[in-house]
Jmol script that loads the backbone (N, CA, C; Angstrom):
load data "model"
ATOM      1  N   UNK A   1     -73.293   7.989-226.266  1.00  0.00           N
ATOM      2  CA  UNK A   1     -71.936   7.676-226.641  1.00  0.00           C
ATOM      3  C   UNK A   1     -71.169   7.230-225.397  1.00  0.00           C
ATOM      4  N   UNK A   2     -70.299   6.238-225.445  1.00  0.00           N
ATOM      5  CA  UNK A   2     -69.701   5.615-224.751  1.00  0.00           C
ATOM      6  C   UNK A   2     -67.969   5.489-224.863  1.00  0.00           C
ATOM      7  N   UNK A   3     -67.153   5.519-224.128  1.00  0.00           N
ATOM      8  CA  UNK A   3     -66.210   5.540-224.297  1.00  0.00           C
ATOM      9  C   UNK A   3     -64.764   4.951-223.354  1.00  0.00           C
ATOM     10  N   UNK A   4     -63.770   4.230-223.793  1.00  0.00           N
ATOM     11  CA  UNK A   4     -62.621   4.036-222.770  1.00  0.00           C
ATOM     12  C   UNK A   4     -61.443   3.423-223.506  1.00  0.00           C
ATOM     13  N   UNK A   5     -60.572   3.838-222.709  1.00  0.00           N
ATOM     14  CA  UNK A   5     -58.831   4.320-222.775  1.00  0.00           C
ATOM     15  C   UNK A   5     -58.461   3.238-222.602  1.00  0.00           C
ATOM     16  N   UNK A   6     -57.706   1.773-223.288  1.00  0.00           N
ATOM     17  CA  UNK A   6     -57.350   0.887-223.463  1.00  0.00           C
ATOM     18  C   UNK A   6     -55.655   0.788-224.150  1.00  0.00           C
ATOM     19  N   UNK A   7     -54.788  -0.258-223.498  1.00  0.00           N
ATOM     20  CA  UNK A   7     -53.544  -0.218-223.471  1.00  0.00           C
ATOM     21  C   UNK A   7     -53.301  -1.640-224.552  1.00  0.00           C
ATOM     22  N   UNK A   8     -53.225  -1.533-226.152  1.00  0.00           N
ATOM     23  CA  UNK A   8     -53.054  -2.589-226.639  1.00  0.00           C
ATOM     24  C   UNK A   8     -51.912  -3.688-226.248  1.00  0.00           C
ATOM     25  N   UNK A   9     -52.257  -5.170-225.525  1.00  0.00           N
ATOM     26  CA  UNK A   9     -51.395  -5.895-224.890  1.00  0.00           C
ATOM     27  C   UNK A   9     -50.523  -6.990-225.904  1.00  0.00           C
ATOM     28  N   UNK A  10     -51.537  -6.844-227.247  1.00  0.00           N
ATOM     29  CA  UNK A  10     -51.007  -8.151-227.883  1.00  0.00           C
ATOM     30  C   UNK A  10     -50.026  -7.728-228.184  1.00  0.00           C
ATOM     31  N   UNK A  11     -48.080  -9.017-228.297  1.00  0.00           N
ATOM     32  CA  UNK A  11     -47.307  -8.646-228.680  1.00  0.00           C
ATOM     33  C   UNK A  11     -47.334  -8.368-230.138  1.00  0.00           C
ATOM     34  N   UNK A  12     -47.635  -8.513-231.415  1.00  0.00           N
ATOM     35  CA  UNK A  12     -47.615  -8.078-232.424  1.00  0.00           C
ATOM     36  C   UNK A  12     -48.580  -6.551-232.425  1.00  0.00           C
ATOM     37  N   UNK A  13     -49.227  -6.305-231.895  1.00  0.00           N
ATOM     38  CA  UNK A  13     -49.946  -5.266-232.090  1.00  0.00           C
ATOM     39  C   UNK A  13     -51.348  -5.870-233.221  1.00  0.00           C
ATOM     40  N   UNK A  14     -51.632  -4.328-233.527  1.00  0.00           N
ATOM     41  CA  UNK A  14     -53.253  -4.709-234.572  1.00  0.00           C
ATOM     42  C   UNK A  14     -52.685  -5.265-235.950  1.00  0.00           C
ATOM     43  N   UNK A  15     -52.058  -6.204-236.071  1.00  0.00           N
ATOM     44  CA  UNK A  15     -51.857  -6.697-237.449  1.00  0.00           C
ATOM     45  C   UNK A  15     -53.102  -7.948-238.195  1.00  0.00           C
ATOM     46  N   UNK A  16     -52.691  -8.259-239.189  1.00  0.00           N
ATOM     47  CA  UNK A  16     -54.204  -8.965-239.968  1.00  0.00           C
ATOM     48  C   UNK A  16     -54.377  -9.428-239.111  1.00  0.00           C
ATOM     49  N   UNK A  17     -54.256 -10.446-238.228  1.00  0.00           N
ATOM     50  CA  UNK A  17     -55.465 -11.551-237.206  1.00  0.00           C
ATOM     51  C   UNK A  17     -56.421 -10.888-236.312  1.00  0.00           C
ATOM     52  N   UNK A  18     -55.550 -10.042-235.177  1.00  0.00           N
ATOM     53  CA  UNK A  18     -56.266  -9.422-234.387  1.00  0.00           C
ATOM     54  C   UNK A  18     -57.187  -8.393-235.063  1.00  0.00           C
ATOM     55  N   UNK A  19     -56.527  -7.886-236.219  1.00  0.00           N
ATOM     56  CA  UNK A  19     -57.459  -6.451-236.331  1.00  0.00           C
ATOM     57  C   UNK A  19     -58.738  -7.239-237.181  1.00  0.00           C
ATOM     58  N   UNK A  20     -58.633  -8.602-238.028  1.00  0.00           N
ATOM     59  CA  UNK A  20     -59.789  -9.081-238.750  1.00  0.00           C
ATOM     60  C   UNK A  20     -60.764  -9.618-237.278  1.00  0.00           C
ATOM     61  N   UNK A  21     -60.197 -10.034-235.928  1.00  0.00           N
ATOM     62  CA  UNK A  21     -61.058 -10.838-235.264  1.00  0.00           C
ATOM     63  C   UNK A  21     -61.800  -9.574-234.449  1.00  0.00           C
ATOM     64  N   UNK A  22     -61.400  -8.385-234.635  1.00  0.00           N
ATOM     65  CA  UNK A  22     -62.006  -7.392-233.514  1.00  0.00           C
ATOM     66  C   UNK A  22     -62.898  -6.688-234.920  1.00  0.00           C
ATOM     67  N   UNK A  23     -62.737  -6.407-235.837  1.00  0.00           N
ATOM     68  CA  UNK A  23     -63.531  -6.099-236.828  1.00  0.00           C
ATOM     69  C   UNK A  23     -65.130  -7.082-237.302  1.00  0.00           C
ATOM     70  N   UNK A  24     -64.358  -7.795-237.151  1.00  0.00           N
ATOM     71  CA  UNK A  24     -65.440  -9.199-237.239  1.00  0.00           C
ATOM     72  C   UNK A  24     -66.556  -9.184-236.431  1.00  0.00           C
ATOM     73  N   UNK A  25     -65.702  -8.912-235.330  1.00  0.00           N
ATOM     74  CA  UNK A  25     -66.591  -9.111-233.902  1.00  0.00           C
ATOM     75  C   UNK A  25     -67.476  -7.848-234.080  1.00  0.00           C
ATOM     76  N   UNK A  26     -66.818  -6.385-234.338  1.00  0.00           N
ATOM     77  CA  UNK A  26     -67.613  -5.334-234.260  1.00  0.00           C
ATOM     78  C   UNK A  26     -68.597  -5.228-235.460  1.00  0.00           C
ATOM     79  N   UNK A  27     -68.578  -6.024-236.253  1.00  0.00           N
ATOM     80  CA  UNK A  27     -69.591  -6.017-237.116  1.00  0.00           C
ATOM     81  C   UNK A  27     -71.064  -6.265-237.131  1.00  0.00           C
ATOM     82  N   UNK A  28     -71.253  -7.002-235.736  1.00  0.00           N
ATOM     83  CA  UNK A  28     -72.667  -7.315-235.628  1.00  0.00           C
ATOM     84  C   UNK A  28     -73.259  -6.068-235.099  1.00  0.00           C
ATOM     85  N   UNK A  29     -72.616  -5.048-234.343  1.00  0.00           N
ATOM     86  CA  UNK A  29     -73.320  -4.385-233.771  1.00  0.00           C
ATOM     87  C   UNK A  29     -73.638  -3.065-235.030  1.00  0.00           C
ATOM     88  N   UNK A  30     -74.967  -2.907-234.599  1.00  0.00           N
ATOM     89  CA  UNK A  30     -75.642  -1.457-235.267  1.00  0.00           C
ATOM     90  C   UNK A  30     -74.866   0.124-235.159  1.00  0.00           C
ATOM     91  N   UNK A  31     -73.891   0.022-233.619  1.00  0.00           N
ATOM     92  CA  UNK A  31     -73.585   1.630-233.547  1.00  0.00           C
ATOM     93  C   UNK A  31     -72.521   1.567-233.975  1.00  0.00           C
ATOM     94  N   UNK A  32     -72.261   2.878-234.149  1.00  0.00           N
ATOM     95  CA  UNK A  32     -70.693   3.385-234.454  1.00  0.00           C
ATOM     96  C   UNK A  32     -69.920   3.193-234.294  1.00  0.00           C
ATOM     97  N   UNK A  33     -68.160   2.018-234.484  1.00  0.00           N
ATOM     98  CA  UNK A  33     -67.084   2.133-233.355  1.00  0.00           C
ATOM     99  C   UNK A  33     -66.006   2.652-234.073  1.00  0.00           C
ATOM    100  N   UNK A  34     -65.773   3.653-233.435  1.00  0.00           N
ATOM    101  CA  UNK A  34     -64.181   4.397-233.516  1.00  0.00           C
ATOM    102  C   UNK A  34     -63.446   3.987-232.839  1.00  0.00           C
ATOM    103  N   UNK A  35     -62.018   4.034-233.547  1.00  0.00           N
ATOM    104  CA  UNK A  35     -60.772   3.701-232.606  1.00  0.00           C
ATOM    105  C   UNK A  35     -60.296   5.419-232.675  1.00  0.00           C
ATOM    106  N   UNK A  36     -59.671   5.308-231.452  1.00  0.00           N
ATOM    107  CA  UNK A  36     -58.735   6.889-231.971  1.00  0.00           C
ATOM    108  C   UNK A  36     -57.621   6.923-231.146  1.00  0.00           C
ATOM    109  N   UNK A  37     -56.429   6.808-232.044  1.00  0.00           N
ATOM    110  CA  UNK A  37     -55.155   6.892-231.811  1.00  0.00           C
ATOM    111  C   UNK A  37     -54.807   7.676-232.947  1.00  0.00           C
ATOM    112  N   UNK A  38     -53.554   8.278-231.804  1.00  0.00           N
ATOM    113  CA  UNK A  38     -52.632   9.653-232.305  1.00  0.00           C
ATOM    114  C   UNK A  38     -53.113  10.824-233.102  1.00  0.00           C
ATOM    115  N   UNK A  39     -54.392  10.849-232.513  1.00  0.00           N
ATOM    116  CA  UNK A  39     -55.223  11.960-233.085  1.00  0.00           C
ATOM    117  C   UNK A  39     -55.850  11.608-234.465  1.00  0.00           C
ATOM    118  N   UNK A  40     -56.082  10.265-234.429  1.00  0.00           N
ATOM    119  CA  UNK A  40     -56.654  10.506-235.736  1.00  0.00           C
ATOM    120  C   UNK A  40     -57.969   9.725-235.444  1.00  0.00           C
ATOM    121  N   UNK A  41     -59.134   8.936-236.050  1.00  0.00           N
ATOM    122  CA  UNK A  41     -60.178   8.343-235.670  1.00  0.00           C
ATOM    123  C   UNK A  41     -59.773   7.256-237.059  1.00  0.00           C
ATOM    124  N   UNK A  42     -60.176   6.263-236.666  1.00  0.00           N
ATOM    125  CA  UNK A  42     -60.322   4.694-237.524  1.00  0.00           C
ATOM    126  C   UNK A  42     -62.050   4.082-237.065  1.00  0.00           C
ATOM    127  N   UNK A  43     -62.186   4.054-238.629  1.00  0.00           N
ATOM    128  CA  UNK A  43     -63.757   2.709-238.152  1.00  0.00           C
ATOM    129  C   UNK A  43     -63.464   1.567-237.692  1.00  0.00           C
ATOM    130  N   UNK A  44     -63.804   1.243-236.680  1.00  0.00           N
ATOM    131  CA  UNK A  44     -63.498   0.015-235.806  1.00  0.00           C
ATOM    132  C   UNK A  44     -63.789  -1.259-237.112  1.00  0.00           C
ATOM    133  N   UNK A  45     -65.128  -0.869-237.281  1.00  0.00           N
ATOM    134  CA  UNK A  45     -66.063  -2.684-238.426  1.00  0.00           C
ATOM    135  C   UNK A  45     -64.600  -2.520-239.412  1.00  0.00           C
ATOM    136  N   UNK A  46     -63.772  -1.687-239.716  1.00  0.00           N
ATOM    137  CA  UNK A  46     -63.262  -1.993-241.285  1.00  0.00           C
ATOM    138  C   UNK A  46     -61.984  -2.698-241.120  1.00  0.00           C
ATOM    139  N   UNK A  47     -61.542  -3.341-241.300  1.00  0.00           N
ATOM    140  CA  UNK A  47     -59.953  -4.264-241.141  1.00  0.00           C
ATOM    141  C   UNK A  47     -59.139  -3.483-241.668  1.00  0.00           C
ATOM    142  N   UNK A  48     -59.345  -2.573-243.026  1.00  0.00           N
ATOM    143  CA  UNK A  48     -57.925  -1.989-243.327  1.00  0.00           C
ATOM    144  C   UNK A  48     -57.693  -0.539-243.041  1.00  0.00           C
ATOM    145  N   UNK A  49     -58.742   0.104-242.532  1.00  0.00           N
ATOM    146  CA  UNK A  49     -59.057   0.969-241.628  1.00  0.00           C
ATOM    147  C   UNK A  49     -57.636   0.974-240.105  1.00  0.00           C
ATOM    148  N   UNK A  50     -58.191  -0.243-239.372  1.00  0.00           N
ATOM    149  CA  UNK A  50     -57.629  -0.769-238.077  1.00  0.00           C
ATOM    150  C   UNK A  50     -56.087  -0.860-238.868  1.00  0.00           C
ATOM    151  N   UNK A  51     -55.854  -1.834-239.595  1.00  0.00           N
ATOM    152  CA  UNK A  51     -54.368  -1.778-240.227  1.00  0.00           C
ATOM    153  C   UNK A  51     -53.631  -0.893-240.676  1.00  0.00           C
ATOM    154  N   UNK A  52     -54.260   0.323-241.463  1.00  0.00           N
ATOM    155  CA  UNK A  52     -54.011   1.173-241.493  1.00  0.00           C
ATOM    156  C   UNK A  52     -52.978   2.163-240.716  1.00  0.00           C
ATOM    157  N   UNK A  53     -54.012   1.930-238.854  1.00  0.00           N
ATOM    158  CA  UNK A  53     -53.787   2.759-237.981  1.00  0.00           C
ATOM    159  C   UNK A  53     -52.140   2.574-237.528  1.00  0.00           C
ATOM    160  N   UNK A  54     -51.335   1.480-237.860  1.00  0.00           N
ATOM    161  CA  UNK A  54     -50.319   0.863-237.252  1.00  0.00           C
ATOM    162  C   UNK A  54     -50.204   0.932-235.462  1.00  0.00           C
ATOM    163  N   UNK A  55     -51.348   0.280-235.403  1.00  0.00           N
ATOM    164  CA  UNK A  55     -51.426   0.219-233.731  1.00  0.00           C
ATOM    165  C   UNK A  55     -50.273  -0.407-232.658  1.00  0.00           C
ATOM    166  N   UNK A  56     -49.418  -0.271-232.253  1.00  0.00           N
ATOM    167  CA  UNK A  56     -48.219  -1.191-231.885  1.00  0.00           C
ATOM    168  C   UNK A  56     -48.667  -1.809-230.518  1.00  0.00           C
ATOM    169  N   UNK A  57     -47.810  -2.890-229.909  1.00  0.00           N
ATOM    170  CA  UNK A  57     -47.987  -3.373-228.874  1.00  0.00           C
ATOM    171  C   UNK A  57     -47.714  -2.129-227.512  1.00  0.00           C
ATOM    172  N   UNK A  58     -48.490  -1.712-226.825  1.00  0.00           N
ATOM    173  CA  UNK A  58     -48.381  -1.155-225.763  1.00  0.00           C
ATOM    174  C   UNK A  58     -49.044   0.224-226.033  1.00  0.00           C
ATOM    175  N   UNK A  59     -49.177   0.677-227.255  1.00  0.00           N
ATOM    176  CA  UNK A  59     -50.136   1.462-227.390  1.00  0.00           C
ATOM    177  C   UNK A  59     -51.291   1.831-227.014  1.00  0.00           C
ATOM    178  N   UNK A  60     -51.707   3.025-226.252  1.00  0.00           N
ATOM    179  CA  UNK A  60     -53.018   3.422-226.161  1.00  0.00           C
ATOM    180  C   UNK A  60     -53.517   3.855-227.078  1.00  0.00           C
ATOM    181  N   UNK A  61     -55.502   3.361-226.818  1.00  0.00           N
ATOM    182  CA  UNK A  61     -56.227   3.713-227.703  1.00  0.00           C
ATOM    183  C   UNK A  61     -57.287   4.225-226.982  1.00  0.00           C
ATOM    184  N   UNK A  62     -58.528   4.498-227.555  1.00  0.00           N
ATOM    185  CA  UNK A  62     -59.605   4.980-226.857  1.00  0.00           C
ATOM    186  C   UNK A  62     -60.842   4.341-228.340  1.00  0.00           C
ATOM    187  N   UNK A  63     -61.857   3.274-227.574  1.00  0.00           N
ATOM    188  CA  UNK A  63     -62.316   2.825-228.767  1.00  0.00           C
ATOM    189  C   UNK A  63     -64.129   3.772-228.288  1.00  0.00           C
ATOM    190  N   UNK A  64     -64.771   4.202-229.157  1.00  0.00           N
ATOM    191  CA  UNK A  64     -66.023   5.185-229.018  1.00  0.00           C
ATOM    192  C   UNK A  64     -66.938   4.311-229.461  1.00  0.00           C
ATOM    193  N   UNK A  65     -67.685   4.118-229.288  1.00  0.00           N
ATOM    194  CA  UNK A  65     -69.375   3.713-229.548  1.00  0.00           C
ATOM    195  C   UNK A  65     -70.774   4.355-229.056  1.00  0.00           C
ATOM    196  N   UNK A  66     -71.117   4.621-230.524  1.00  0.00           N
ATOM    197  CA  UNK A  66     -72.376   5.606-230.069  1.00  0.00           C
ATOM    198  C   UNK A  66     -73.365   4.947-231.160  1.00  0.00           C
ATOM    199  N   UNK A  67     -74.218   4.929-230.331  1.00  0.00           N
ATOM    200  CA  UNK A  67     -75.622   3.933-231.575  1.00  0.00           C
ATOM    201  C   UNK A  67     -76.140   3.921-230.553  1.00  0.00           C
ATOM    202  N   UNK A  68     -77.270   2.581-230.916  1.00  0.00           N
ATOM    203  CA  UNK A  68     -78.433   2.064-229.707  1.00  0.00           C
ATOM    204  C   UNK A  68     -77.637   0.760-228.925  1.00  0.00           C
ATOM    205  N   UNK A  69     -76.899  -0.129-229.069  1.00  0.00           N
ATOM    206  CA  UNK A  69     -76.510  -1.371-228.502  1.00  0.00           C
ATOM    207  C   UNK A  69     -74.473  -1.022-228.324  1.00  0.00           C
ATOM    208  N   UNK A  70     -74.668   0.622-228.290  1.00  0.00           N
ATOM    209  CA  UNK A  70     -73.275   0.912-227.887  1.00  0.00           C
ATOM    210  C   UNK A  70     -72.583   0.145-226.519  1.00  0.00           C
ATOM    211  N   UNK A  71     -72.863  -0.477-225.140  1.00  0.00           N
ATOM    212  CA  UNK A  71     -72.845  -0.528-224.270  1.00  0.00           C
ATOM    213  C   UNK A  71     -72.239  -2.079-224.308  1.00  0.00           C
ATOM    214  N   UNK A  72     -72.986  -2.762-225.303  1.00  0.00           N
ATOM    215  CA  UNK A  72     -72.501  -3.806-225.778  1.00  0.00           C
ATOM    216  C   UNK A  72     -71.298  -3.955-226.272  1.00  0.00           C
ATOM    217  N   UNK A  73     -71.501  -2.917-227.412  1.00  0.00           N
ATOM    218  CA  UNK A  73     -70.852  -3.229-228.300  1.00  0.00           C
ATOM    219  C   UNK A  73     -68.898  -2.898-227.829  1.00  0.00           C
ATOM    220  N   UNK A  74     -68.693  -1.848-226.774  1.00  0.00           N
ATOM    221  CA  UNK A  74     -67.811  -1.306-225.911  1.00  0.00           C
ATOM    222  C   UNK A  74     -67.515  -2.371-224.961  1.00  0.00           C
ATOM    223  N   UNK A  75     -68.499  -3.517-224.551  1.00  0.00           N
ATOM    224  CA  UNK A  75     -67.659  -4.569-223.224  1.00  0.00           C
ATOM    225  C   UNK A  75     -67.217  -5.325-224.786  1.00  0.00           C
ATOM    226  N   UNK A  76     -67.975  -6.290-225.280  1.00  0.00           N
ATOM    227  CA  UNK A  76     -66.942  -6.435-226.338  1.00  0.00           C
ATOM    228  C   UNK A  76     -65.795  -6.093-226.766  1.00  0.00           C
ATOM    229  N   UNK A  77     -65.353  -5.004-227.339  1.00  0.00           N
ATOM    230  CA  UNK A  77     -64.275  -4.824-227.797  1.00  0.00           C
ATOM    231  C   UNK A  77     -63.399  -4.569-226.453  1.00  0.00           C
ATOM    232  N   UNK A  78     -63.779  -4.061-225.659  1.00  0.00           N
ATOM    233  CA  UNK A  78     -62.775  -4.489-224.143  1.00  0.00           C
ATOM    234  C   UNK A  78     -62.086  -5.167-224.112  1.00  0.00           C
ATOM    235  N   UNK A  79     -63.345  -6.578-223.867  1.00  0.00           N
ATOM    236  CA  UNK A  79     -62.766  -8.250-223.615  1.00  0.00           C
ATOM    237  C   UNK A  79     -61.968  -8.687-224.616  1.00  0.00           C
ATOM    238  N   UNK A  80     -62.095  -8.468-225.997  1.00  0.00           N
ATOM    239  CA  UNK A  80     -61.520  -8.489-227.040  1.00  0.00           C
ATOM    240  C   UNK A  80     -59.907  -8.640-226.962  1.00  0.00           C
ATOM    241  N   UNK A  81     -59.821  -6.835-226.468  1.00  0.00           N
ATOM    242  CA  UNK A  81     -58.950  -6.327-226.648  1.00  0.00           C
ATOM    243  C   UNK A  81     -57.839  -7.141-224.992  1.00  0.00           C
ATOM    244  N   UNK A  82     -58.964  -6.843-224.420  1.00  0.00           N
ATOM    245  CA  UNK A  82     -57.894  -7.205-222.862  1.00  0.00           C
ATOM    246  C   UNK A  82     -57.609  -8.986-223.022  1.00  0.00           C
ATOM    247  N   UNK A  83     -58.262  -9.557-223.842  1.00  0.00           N
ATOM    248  CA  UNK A  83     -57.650 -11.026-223.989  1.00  0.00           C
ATOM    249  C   UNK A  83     -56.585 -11.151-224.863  1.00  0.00           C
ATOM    250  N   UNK A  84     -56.058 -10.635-225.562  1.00  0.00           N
ATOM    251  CA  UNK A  84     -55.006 -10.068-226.740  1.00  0.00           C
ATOM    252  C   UNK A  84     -55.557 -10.438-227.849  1.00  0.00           C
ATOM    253  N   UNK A  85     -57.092 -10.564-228.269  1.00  0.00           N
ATOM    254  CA  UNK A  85     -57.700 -10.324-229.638  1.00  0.00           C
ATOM    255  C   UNK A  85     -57.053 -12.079-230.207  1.00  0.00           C
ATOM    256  N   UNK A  86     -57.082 -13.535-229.254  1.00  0.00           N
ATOM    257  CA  UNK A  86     -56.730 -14.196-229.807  1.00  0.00           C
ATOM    258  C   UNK A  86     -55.575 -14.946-229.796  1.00  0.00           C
ATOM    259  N   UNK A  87     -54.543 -14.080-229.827  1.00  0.00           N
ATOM    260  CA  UNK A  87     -53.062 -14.399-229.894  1.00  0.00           C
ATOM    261  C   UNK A  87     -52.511 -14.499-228.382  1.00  0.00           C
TER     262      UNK A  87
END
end "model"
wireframe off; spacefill off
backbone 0.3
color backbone group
C-alpha cells in the first residue's frame, strides 16, 4: 500500500470534468484507489463516488493505492492531480 497527501489546485475543485478525467484515468489500473477526505474514504475508479465527496479547491486529500501496479497507479493520479486534472 502506497500513499500521499495532496492539495487539490483546480479552481473549481472535483466537479464532473476533473473527477470523470481522474476516474477514467484510474480505471485501468488493477489496485485499489481511495481518496480520503474529512474522514471519510471515496473509490477513486467511481465518478459519483469522487462527486459525492464535494472536494473544494484547496482542499487536502490523501489518495491510497494498494494492489499489484499501486506505484503506478499513485504517480498517476499525482500528475493528474498536480496538473489541475485538465482545467
Amino acid at each position: 500500500m502506497v500513499s500521499k497527501k495532496i492539495t487539490l489546485a483546480n479552481a473549481q475543485g472535483f466537479h464532473m470534468r476533473p473527477a470523470s478525467v481522474f476516474s477514467t484515468a484510474m480505471g485501468k489500473y488493477a489496485c485499489e484507489i481511495t481518496i480520503k477526505f474529512n474522514g471519510n474514504d471515496y473509490n477513486g475508479k467511481s465518478l459519483l463516488n469522487i462527486i459525492a465527496a464535494c472536494i473544494k479547491c484547496g482542499s487536502e486529500i490523501e489518495i491510497v493505492c494498494d494492489g499489484v501496479d499501486e506505484n503506478e497507479a499513485l504517480a498517476e493520479a499525482v500528475k493528474l492531480i498536480e496538473s489541475g486534472l485538465g482545467e
